[in-house]
mmCIF file of the N, C-alpha and C atoms, coordinates in Angstrom:
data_MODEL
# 
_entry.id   MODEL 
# 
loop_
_atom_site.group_PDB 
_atom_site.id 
_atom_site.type_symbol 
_atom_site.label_atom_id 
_atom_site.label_alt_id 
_atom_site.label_comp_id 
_atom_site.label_asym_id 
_atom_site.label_entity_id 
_atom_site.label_seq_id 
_atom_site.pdbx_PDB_ins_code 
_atom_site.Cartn_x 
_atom_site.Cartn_y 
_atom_site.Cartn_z 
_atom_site.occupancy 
_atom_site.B_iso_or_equiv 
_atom_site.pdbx_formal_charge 
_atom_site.auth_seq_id 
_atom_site.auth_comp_id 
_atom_site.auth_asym_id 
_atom_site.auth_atom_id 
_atom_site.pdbx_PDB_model_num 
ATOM 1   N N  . UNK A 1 1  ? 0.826   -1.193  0.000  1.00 0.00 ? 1  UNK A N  1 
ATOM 2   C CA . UNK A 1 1  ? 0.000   0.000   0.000  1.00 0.00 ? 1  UNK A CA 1 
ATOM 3   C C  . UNK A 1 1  ? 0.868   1.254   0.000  1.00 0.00 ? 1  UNK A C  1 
ATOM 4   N N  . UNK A 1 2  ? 1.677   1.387   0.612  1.00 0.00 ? 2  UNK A N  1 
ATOM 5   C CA . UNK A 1 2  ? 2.554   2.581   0.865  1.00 0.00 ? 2  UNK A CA 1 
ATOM 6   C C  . UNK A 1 2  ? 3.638   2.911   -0.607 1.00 0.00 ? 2  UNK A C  1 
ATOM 7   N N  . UNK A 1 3  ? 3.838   1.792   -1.465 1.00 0.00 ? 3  UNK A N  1 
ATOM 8   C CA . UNK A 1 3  ? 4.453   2.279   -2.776 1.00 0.00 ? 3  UNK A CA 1 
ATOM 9   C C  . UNK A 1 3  ? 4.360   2.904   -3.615 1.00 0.00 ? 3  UNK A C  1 
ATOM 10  N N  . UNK A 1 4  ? 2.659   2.858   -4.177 1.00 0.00 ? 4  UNK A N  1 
ATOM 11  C CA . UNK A 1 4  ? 1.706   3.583   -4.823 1.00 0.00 ? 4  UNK A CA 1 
ATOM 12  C C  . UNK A 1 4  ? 2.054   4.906   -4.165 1.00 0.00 ? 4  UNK A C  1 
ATOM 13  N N  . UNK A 1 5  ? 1.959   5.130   -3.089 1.00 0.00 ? 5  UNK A N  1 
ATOM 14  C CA . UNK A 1 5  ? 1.846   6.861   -2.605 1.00 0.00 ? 5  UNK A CA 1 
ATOM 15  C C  . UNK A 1 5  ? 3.106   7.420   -2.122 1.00 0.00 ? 5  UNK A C  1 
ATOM 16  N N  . UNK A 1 6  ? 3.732   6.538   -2.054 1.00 0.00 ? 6  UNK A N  1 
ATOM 17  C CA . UNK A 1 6  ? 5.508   6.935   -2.088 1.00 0.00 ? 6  UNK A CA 1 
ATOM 18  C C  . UNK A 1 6  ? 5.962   7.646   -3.767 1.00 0.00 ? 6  UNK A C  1 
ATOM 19  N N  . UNK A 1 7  ? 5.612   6.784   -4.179 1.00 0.00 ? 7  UNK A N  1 
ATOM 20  C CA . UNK A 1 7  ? 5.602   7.260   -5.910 1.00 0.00 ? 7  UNK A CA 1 
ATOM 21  C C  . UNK A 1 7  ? 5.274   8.500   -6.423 1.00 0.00 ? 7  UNK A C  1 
ATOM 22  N N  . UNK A 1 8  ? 3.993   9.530   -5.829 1.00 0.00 ? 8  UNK A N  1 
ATOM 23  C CA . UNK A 1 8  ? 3.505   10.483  -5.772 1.00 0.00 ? 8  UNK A CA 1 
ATOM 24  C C  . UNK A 1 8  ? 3.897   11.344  -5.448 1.00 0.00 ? 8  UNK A C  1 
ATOM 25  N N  . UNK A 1 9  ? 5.150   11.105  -4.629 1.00 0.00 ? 9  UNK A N  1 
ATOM 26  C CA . UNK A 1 9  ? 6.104   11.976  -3.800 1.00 0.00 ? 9  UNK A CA 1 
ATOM 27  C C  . UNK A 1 9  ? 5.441   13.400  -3.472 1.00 0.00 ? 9  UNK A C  1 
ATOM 28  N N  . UNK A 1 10 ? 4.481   13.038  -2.680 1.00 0.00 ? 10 UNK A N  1 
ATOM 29  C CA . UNK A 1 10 ? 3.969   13.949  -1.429 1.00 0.00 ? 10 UNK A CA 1 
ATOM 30  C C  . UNK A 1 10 ? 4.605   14.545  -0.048 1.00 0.00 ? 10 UNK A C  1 
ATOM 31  N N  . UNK A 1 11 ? 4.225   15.483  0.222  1.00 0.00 ? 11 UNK A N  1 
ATOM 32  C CA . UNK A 1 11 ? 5.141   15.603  1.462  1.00 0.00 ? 11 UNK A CA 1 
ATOM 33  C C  . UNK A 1 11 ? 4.186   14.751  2.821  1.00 0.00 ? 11 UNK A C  1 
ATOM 34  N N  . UNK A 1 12 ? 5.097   14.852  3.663  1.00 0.00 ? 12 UNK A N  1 
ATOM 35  C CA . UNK A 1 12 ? 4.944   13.403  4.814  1.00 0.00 ? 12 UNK A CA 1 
ATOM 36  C C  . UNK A 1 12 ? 3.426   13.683  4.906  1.00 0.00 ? 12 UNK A C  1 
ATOM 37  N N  . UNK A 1 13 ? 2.912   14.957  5.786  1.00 0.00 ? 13 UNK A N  1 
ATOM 38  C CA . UNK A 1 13 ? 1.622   14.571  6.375  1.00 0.00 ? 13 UNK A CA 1 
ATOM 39  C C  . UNK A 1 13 ? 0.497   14.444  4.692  1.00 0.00 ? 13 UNK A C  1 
ATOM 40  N N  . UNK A 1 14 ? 1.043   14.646  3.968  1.00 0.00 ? 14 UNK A N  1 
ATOM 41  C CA . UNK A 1 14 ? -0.366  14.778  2.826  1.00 0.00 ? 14 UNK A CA 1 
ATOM 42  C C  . UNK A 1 14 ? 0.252   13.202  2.463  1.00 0.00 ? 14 UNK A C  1 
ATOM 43  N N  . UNK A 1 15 ? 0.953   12.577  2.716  1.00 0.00 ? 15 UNK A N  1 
ATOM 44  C CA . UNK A 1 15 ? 0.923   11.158  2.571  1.00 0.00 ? 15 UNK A CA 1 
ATOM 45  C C  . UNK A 1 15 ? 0.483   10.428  3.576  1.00 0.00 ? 15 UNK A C  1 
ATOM 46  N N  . UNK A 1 16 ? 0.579   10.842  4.445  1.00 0.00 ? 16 UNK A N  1 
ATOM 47  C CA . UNK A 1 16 ? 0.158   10.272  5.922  1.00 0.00 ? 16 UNK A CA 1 
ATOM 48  C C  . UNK A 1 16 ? -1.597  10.348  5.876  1.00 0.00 ? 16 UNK A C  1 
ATOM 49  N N  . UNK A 1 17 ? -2.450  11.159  4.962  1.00 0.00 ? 17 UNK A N  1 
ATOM 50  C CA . UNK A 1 17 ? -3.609  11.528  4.972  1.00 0.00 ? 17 UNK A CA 1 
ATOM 51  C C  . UNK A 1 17 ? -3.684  10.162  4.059  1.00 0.00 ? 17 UNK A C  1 
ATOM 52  N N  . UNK A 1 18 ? -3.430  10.608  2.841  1.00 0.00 ? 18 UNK A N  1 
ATOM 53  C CA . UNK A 1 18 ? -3.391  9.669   1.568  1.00 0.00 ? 18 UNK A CA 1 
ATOM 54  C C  . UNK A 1 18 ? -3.751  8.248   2.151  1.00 0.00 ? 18 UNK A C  1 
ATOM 55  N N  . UNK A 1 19 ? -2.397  7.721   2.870  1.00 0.00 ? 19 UNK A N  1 
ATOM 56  C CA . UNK A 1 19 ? -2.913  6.452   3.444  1.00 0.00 ? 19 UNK A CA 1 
ATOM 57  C C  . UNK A 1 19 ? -3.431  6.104   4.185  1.00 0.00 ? 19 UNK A C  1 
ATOM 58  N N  . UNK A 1 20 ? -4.044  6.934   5.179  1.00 0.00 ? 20 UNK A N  1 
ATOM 59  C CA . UNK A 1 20 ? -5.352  6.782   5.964  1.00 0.00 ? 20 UNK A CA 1 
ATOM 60  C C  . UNK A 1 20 ? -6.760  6.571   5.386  1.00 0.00 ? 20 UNK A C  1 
ATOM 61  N N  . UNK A 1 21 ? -6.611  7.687   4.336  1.00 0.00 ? 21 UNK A N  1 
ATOM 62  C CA . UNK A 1 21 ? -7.960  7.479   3.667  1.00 0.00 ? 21 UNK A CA 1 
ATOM 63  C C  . UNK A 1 21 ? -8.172  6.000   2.763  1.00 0.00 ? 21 UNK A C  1 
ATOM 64  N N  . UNK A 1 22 ? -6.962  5.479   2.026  1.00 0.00 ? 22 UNK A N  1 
ATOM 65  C CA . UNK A 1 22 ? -6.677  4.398   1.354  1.00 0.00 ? 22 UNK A CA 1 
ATOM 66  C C  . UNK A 1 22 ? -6.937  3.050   2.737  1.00 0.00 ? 22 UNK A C  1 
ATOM 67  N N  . UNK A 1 23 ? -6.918  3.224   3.693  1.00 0.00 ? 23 UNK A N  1 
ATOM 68  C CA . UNK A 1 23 ? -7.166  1.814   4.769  1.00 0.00 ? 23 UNK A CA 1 
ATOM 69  C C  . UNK A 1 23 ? -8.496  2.352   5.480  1.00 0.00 ? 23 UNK A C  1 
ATOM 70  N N  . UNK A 1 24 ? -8.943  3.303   5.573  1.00 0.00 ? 24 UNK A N  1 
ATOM 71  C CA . UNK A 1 24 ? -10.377 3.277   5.689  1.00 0.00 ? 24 UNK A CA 1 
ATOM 72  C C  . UNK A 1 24 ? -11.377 2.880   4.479  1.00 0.00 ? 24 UNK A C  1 
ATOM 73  N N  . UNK A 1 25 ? -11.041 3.121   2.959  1.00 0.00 ? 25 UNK A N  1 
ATOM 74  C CA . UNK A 1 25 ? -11.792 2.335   2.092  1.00 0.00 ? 25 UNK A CA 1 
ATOM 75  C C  . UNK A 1 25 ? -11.672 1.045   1.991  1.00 0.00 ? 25 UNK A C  1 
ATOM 76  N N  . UNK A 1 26 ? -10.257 0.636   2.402  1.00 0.00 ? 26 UNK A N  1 
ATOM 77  C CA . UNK A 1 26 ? -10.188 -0.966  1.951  1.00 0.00 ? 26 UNK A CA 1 
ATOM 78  C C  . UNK A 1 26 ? -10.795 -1.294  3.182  1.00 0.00 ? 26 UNK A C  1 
ATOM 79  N N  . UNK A 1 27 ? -11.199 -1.130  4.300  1.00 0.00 ? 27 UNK A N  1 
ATOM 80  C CA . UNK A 1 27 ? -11.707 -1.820  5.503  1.00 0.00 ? 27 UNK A CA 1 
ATOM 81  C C  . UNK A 1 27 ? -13.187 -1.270  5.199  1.00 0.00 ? 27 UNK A C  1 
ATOM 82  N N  . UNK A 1 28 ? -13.896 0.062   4.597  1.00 0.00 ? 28 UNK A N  1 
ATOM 83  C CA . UNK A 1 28 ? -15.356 -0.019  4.456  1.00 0.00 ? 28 UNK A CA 1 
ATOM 84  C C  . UNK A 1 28 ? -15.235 -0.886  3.311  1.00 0.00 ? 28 UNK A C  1 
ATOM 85  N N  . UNK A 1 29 ? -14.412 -1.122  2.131  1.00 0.00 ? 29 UNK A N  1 
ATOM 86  C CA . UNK A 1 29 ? -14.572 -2.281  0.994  1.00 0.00 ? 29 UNK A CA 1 
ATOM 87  C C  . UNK A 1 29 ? -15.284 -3.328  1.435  1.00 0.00 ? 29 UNK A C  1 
ATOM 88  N N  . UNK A 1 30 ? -14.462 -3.618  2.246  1.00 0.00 ? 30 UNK A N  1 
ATOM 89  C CA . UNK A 1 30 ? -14.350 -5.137  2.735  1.00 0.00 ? 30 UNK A CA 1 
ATOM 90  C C  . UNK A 1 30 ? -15.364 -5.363  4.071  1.00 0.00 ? 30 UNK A C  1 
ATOM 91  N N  . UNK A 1 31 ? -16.013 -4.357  4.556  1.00 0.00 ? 31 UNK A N  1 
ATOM 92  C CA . UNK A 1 31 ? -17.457 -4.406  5.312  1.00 0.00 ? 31 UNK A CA 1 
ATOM 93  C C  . UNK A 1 31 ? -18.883 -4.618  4.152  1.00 0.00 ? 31 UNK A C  1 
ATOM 94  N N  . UNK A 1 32 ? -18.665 -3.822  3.257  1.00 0.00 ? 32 UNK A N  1 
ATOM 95  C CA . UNK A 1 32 ? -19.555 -3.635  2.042  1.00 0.00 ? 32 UNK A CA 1 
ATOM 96  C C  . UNK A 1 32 ? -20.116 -5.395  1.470  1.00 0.00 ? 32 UNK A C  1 
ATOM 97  N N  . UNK A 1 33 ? -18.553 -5.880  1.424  1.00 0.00 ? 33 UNK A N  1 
ATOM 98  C CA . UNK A 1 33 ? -18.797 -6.918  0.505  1.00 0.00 ? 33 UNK A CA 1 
ATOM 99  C C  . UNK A 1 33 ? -19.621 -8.003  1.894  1.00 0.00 ? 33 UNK A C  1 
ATOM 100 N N  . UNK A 1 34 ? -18.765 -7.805  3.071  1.00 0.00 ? 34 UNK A N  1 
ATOM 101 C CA . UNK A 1 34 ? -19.685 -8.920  3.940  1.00 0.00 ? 34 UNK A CA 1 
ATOM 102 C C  . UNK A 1 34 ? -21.023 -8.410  3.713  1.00 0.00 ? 34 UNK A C  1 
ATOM 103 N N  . UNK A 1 35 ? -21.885 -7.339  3.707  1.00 0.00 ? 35 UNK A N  1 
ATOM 104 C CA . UNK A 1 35 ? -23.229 -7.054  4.456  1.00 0.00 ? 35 UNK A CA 1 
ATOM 105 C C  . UNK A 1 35 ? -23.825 -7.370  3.085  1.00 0.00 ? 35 UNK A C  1 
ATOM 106 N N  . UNK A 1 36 ? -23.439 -7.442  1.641  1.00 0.00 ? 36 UNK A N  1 
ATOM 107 C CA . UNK A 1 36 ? -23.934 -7.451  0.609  1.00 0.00 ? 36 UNK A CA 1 
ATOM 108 C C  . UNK A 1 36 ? -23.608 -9.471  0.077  1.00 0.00 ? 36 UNK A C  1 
ATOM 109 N N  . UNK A 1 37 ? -22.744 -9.949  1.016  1.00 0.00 ? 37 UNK A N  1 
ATOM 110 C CA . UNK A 1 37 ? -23.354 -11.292 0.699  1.00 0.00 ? 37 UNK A CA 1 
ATOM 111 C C  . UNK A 1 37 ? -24.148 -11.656 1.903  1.00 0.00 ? 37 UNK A C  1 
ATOM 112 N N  . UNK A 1 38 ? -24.235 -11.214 2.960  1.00 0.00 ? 38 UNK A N  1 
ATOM 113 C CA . UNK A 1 38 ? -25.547 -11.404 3.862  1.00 0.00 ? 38 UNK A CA 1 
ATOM 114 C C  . UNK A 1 38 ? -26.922 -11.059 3.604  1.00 0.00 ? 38 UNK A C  1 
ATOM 115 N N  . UNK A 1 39 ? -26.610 -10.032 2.641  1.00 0.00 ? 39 UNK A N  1 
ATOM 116 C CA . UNK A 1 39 ? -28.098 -9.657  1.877  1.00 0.00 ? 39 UNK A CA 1 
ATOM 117 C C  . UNK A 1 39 ? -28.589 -10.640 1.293  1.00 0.00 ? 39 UNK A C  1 
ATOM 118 N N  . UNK A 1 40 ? -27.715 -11.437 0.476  1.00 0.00 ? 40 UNK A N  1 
ATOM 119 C CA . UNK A 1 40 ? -28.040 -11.743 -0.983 1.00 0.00 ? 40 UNK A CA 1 
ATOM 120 C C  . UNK A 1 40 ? -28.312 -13.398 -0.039 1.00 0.00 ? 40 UNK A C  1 
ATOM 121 N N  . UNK A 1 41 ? -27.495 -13.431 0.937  1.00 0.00 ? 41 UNK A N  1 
ATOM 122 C CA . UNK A 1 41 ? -28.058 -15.175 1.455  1.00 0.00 ? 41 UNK A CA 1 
ATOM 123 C C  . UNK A 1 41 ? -29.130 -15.283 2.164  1.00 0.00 ? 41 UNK A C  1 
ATOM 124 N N  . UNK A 1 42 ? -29.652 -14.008 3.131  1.00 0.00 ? 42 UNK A N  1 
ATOM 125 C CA . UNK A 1 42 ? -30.064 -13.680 4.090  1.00 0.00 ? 42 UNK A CA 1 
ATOM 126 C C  . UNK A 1 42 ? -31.520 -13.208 3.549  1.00 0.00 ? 42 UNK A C  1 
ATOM 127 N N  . UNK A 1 43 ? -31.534 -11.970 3.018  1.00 0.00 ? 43 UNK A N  1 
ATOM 128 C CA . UNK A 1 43 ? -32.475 -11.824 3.330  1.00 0.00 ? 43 UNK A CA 1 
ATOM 129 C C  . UNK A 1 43 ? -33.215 -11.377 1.048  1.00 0.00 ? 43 UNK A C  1 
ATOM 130 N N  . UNK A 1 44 ? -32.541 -11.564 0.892  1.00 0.00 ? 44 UNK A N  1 
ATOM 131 C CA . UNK A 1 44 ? -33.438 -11.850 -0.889 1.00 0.00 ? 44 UNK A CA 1 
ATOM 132 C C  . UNK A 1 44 ? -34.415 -12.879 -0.568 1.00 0.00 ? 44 UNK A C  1 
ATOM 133 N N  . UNK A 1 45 ? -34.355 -13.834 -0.399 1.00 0.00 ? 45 UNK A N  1 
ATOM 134 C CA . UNK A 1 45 ? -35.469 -15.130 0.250  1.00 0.00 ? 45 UNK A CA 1 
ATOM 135 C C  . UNK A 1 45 ? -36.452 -14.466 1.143  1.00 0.00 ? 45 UNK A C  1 
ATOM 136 N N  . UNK A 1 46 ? -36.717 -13.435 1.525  1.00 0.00 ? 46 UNK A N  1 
ATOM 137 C CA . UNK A 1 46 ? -37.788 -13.272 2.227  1.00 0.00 ? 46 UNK A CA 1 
ATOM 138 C C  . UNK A 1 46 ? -38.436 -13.152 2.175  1.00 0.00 ? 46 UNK A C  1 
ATOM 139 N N  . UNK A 1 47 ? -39.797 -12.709 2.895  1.00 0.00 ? 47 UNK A N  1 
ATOM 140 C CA . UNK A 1 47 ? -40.922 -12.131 2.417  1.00 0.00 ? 47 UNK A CA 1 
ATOM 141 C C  . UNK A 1 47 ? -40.775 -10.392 2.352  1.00 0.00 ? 47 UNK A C  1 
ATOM 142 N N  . UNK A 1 48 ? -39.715 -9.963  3.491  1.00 0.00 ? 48 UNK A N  1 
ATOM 143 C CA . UNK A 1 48 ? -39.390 -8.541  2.999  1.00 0.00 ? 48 UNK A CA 1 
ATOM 144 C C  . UNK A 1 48 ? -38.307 -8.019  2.039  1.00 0.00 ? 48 UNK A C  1 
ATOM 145 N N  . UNK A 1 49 ? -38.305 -8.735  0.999  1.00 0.00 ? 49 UNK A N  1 
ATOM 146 C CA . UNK A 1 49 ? -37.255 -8.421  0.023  1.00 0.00 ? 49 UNK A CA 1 
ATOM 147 C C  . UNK A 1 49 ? -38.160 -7.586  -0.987 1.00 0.00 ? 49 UNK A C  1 
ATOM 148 N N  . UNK A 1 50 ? -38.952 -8.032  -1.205 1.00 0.00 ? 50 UNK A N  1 
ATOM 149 C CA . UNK A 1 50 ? -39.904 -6.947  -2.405 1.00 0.00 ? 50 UNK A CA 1 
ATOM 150 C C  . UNK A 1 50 ? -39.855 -5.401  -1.979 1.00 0.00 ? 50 UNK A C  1 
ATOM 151 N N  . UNK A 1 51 ? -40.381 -5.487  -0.487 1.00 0.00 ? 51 UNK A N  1 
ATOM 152 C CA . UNK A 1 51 ? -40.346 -3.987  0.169  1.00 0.00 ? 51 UNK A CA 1 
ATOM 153 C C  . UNK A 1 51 ? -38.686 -2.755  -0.404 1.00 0.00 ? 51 UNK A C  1 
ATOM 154 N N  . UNK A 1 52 ? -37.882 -3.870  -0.183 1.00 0.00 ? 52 UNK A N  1 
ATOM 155 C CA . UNK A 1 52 ? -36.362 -3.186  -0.199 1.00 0.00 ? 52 UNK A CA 1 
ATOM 156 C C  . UNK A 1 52 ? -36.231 -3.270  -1.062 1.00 0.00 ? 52 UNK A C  1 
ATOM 157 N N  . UNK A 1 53 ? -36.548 -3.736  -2.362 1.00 0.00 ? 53 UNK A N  1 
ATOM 158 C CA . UNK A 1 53 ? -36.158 -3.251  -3.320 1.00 0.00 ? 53 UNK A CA 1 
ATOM 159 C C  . UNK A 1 53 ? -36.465 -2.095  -4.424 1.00 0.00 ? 53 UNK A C  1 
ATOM 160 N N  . UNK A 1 54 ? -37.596 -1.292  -3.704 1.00 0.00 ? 54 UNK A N  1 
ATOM 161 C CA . UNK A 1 54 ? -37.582 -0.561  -4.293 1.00 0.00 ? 54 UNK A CA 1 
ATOM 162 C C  . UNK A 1 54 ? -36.677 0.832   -3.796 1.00 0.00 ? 54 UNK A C  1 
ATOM 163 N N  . UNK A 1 55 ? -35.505 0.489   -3.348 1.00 0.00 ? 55 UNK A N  1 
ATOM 164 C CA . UNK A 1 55 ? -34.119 1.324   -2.565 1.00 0.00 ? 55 UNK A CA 1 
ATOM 165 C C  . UNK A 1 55 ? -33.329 1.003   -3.934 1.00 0.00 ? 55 UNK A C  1 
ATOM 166 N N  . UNK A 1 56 ? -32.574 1.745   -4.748 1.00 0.00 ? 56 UNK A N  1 
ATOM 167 C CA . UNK A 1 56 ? -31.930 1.457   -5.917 1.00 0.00 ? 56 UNK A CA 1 
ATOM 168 C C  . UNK A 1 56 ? -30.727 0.834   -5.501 1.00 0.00 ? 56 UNK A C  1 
ATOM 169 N N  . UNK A 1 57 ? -30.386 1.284   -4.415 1.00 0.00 ? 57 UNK A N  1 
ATOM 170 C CA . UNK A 1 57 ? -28.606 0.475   -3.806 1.00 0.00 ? 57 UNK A CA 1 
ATOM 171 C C  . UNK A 1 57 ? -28.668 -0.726  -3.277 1.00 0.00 ? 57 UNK A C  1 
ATOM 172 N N  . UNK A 1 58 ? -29.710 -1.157  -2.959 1.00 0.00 ? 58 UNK A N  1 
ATOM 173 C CA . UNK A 1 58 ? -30.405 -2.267  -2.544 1.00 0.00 ? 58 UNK A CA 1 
ATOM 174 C C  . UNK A 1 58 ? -30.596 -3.127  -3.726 1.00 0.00 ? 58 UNK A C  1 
ATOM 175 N N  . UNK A 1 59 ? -31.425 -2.835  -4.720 1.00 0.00 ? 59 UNK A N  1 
ATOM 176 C CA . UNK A 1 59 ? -32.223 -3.405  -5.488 1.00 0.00 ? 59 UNK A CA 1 
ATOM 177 C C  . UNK A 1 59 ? -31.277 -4.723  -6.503 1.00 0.00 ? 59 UNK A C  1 
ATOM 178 N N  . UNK A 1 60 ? -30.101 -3.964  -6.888 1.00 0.00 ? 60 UNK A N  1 
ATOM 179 C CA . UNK A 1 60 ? -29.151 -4.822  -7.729 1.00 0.00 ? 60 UNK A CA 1 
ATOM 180 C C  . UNK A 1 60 ? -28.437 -5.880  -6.787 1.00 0.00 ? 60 UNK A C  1 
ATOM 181 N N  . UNK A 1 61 ? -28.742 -5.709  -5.364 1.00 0.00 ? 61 UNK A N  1 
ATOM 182 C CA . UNK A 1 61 ? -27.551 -6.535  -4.702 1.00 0.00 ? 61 UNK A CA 1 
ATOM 183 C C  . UNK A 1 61 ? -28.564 -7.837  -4.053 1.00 0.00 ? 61 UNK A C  1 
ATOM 184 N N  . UNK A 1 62 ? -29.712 -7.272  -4.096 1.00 0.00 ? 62 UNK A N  1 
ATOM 185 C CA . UNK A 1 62 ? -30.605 -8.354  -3.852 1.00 0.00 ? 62 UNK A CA 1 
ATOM 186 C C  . UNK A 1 62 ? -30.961 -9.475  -4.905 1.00 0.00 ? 62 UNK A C  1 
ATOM 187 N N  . UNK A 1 63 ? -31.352 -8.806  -5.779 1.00 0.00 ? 63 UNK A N  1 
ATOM 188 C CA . UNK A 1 63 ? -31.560 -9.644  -7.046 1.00 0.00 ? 63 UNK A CA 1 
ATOM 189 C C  . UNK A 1 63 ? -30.589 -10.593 -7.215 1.00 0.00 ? 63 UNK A C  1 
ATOM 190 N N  . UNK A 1 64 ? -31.280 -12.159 -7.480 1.00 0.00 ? 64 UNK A N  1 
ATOM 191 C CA . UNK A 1 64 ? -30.100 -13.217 -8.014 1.00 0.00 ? 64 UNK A CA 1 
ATOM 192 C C  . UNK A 1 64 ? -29.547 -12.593 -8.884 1.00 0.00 ? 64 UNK A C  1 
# 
């Protein structure tokens, strides 16, 4: 992670930002993808899946 923004040759703290913000997306990434295959195992099968899908961010992740 730190090569990419070494490369950019930023000064320290605007790199120090850089890669903060870069490990808070890869850790919301990687929350995203759990809650969106819990959707899709969890709760598409339901009887309240029709309700949620009419949420557009919802709608594609529910659907087989």
């Amino acid at each position: 992670m730190d090569a990419p923004v070494d490369q950019l040759h930023l000064t320290d703290d605007v790199a120090l930002a850089v890669r903060a913000n870069v490990a808070v997306i890869t850790t919301l990434s990687a929350q995203i993808a759990i809650v969106e295959k819990r959707l899709q195992e969890n709760v598409a099968h339901t009887r309240t899946a029709p309700s949620l899908l009419q949420y557009p961010a919802l709608d594609k992740r529910l659907r087989p």
